[in-house]
C-alpha positions as CSV (number, residue, x, y, z in Angstrom):
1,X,64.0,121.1,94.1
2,X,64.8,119.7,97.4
3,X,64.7,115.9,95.8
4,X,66.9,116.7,93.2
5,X,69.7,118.7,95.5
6,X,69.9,115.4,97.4
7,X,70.1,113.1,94.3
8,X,73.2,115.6,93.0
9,X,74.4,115.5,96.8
10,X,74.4,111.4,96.3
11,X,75.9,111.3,92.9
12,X,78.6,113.5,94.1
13,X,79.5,111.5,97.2
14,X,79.3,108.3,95.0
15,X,81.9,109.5,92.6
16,X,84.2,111.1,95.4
17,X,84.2,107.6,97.7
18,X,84.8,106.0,94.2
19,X,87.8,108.1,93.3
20,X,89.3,107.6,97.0
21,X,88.5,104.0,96.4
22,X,91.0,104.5,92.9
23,X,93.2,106.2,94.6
24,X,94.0,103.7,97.3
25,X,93.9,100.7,95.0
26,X,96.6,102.0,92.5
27,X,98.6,103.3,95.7
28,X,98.7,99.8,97.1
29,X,98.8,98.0,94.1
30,X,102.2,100.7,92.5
31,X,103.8,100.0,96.1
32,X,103.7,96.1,96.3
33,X,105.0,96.2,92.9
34,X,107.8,98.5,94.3
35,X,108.7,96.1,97.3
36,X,108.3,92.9,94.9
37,X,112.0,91.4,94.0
38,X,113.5,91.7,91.2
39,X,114.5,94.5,88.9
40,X,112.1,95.4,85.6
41,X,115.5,96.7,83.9
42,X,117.2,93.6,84.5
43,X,114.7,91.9,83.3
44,X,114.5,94.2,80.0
45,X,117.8,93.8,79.2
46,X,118.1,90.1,79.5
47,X,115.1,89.6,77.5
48,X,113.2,87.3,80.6
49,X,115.6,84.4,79.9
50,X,118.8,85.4,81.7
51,X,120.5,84.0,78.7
52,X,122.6,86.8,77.8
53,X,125.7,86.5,79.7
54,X,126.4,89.5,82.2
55,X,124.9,92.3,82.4
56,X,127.1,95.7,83.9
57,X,125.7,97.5,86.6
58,X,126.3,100.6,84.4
59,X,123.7,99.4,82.0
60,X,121.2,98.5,84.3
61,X,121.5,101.9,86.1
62,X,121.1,103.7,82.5
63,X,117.8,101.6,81.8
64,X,116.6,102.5,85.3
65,X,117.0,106.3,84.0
66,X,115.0,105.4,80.6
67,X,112.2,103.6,82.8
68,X,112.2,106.1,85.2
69,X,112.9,103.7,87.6
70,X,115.5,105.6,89.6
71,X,113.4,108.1,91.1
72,X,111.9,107.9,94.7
73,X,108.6,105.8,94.9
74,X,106.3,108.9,95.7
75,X,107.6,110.6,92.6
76,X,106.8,107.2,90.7
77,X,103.4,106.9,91.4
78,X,102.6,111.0,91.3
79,X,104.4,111.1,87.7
80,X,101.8,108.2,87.0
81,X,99.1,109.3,88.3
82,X,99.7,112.9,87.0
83,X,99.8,110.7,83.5
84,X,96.4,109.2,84.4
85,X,94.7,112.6,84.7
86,X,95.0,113.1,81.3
87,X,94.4,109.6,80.0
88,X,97.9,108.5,79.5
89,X,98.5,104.6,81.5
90,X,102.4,105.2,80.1
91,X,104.3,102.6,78.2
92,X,104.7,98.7,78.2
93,X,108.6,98.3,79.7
94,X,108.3,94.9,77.5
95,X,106.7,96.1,74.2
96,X,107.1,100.2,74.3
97,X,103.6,100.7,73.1
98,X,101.5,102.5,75.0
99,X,99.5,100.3,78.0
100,X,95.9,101.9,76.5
101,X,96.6,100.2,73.2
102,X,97.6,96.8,75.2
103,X,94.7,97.0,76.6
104,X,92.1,97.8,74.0
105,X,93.6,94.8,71.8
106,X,93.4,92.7,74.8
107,X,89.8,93.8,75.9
108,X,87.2,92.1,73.3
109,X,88.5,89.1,73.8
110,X,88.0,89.2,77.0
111,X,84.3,91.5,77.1
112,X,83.5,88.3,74.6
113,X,84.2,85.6,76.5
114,X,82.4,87.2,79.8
115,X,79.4,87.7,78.4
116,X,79.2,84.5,77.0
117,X,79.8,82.6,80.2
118,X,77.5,85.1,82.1
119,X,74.8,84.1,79.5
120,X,75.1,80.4,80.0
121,X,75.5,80.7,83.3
122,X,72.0,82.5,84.0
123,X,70.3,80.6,81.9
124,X,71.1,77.0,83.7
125,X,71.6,78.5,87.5
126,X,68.7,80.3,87.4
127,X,66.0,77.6,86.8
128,X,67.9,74.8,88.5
129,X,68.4,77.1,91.6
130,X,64.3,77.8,91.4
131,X,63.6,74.3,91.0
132,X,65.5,72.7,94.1
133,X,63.9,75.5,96.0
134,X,60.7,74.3,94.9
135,X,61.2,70.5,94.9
136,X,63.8,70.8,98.1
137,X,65.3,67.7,99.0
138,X,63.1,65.6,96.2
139,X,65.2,63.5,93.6
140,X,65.8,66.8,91.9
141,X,66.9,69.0,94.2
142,X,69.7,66.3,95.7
143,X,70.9,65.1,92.2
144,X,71.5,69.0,91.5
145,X,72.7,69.9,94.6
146,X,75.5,67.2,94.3
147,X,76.8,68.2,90.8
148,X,77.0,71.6,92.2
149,X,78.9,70.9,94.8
150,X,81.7,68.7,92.6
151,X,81.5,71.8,90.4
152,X,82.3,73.9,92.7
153,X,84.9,71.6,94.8
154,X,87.0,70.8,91.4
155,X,89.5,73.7,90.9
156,X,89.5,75.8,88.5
157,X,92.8,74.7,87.3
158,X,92.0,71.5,87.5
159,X,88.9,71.7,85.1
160,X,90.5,73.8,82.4
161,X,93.6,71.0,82.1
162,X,91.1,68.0,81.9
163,X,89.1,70.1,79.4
164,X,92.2,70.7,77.3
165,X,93.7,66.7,78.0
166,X,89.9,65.6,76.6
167,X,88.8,67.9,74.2
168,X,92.2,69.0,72.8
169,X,95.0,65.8,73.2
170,X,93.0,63.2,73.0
171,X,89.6,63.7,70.9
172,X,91.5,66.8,68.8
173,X,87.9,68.3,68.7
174,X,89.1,71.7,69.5
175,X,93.1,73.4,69.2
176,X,95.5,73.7,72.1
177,X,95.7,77.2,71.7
178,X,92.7,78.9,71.2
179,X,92.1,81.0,68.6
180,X,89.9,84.2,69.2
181,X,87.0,83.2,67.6
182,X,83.5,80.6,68.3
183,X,85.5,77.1,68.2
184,X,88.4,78.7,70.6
185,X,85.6,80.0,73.0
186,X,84.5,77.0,73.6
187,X,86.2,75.4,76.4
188,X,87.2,78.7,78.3
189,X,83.3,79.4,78.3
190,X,82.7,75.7,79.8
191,X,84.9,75.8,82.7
192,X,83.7,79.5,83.3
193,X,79.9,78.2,83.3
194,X,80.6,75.0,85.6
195,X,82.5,77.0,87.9
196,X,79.5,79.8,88.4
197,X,76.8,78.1,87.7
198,X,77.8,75.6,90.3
199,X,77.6,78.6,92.6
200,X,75.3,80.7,91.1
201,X,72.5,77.5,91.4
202,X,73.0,77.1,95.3
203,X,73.0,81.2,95.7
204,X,69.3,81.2,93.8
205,X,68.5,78.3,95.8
206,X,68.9,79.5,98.9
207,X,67.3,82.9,98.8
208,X,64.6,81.5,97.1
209,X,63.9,79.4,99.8
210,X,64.4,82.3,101.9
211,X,62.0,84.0,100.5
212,X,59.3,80.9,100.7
213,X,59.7,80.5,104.5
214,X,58.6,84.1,104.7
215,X,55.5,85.3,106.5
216,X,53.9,86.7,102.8
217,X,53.9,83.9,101.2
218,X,52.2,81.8,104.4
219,X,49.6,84.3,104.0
220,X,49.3,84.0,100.6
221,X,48.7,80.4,100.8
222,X,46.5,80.5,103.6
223,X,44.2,82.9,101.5
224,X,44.3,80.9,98.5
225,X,46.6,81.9,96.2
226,X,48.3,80.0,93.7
227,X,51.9,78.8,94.5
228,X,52.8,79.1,91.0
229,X,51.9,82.9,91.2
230,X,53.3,83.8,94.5
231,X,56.7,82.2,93.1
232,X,56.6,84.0,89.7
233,X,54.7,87.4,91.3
234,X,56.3,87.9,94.4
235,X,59.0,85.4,95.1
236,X,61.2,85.9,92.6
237,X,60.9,89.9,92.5
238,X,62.2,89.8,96.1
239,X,64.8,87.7,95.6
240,X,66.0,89.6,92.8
241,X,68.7,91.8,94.4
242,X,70.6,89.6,96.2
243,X,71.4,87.3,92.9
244,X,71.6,90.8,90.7
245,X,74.4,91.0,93.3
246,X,75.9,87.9,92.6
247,X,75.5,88.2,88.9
248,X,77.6,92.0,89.1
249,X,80.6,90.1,91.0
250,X,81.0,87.2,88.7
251,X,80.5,89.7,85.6
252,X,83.5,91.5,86.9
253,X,85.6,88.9,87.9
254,X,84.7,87.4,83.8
255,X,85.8,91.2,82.4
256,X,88.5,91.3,84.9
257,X,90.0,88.2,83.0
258,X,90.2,85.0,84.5
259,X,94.0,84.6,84.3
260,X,94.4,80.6,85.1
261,X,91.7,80.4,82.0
262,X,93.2,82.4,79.6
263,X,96.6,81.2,80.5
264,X,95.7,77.6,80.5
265,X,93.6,78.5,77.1
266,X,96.4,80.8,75.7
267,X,93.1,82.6,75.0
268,X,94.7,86.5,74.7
269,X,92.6,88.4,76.7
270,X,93.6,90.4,80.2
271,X,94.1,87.9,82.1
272,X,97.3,86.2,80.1
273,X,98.2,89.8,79.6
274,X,98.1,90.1,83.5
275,X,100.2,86.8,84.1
276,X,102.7,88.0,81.4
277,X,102.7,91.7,82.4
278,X,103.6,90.3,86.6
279,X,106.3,87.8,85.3
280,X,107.8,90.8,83.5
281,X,107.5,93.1,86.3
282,X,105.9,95.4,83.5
283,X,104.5,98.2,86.1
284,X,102.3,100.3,84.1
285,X,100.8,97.4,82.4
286,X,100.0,95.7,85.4
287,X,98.3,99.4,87.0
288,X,96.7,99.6,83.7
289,X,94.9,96.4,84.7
290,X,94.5,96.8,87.9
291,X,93.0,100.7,87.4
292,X,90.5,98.5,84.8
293,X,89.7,96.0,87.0
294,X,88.6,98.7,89.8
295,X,86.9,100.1,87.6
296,X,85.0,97.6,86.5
297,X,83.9,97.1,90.2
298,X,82.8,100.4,91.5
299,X,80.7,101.1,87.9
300,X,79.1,97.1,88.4
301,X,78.3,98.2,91.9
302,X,77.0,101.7,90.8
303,X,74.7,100.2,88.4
304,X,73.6,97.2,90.3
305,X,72.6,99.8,93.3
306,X,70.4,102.0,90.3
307,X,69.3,98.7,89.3
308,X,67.8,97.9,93.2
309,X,66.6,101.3,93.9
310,X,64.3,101.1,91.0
311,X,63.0,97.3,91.7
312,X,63.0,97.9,96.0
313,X,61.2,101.4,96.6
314,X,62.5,101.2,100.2
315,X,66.0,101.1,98.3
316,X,65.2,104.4,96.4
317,X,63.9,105.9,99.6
318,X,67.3,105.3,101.5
């Protein structure tokens, strides 16, 4: 009974420090969008060009009514978060439809292409990363070591346009915009998996080799046990957490959208919708995404920590 009181007790505090968490990310997120310049009715009623000649200060103070942009700021973000509560993000300034439905058409695009990458990417970090730390600074371990780095040290920017110059311009292989299916995937997954796997292998790497130089695994060898087996028995089962770790934060940064990607790509998934929503100054859809990307986050962490408990016993103790 006592065991299970304090597991409740840790759920509860879990989900309270995650809602305070919430809380202060959409409060600092709603009030940089309030200090950022420019108007979102302006902007609405010249369509985003500025191509439609003046605009009366009359008309601009009537949209602010519509928006409900004329209200203090602590009014704003309490009549949002009021909305919240009860599952309602509020509307697109830009579109009129509701921010839910601009996400939910935006999100399996993105969920798809995440996956994907993540996929890719833990099945080439993984085993590289193992193998420098076996073969350290061997043939191997330098050649891969060095591609990582230029992985790493070429932007992602950078990457994407190259990609779409090659692959798109040049050798016409693949379209310029990408269409939501397995031929548009293609290069947004690439420059996803040479970014993090470029990471991810050095990461693996080094706690693996951590994990060698450790006092076990000179016992282990001093008592005769094979080094494939104290890799593949012990090794690897303690240097699980840390890259489980690593994993969760590139999975949400992938569901979080990578907007350079998806912009670049004109793959539509969050991430354009983030850079289109900020140009806009559309405010609930960019708190939509941000409120989705915290999310993402604290439930990635929550489930990473269940995760440990249950592979670490000392974990589960604490």
């Amino acid at each position: 009974m006592k065991k299970r009181n304090r597991v409740i007790k840790k759920i509860f505090s879990s989900l309270l420090q995650s809602l305070i968490v919430l809380i202060g990310i959409t409060f600092i997120s709603f009030l940089i969008l309030h200090l950022s310049p420019g108007n979102p009715a302006e902007i609405w009623l010249t369509g985003g060009d500025g191509n439609v000649g003046q605009i009366s200060q009359e008309a601009v103070k009537a949209q602010e009514e519509k928006m409900g942009l004329d209200k203090p700021f602590l009014i704003q973000y309490g009549m949002w978060l009021k909305k919240v509560c009860y599952g309602d993000l509020g509307e697109s300034f830009t579109t009129g439809q509701p921010v839910v439905s601009e996400l939910q058409r935006r999100v399996m695009p993105t969920i798809m292409i995440a996956f994907v990458s993540l996929f890719l990417t833990m099945l080439i970090s993984v085993p590289l990363g193992i193998g420098c730390a076996v073969y350290k600074d061997r043939w191997l371990d330098n050649m891969i070591r060095s591609v990582s780095f230029l992985g790493i040290s070429l932007p992602t920017f950078f990457t994407s346009l190259v990609l779409l110059w090659l692959f798109c311009l040049k050798l016409s292989i693949f379209p310029v915009i990408a269409d939501t299916d397995v031929k548009g995937m293609v290069l947004p997954v690439a420059v996803f998996v040479i970014q993090c796997s470029s990471r991810l292998t050095r990461q693996v790497r080094a706690v693996i080799l951590e994990q060698l130089n450790q006092e076990y695994v000179k016992g282990a060898v001093a008592r005769g046990v094979k080094k494939s087996r104290i890799l593949f028995s012990h090794v690897l089962k303690n240097a699980m957490i840390p890259v489980l770790t690593w994993v969760s934060i590139y999975l949400g940064i992938l569901l979080g959208g990578a907007a350079v990607v998806e912009t670049i790509f004109s793959w539509d998934g969050l991430g354009k919708l983030a850079v289109e929503s900020v140009a806009r100054l559309d405010y609930f859809v960019i708190q939509g995404f941000v409120l989705w990307v915290a999310l993402i986050f604290l439930a990635l962490n929550f489930l990473v920590d269940v995760i440990c408990s249950m592979i670490d016993p000392r974990i589960k103790q604490d």
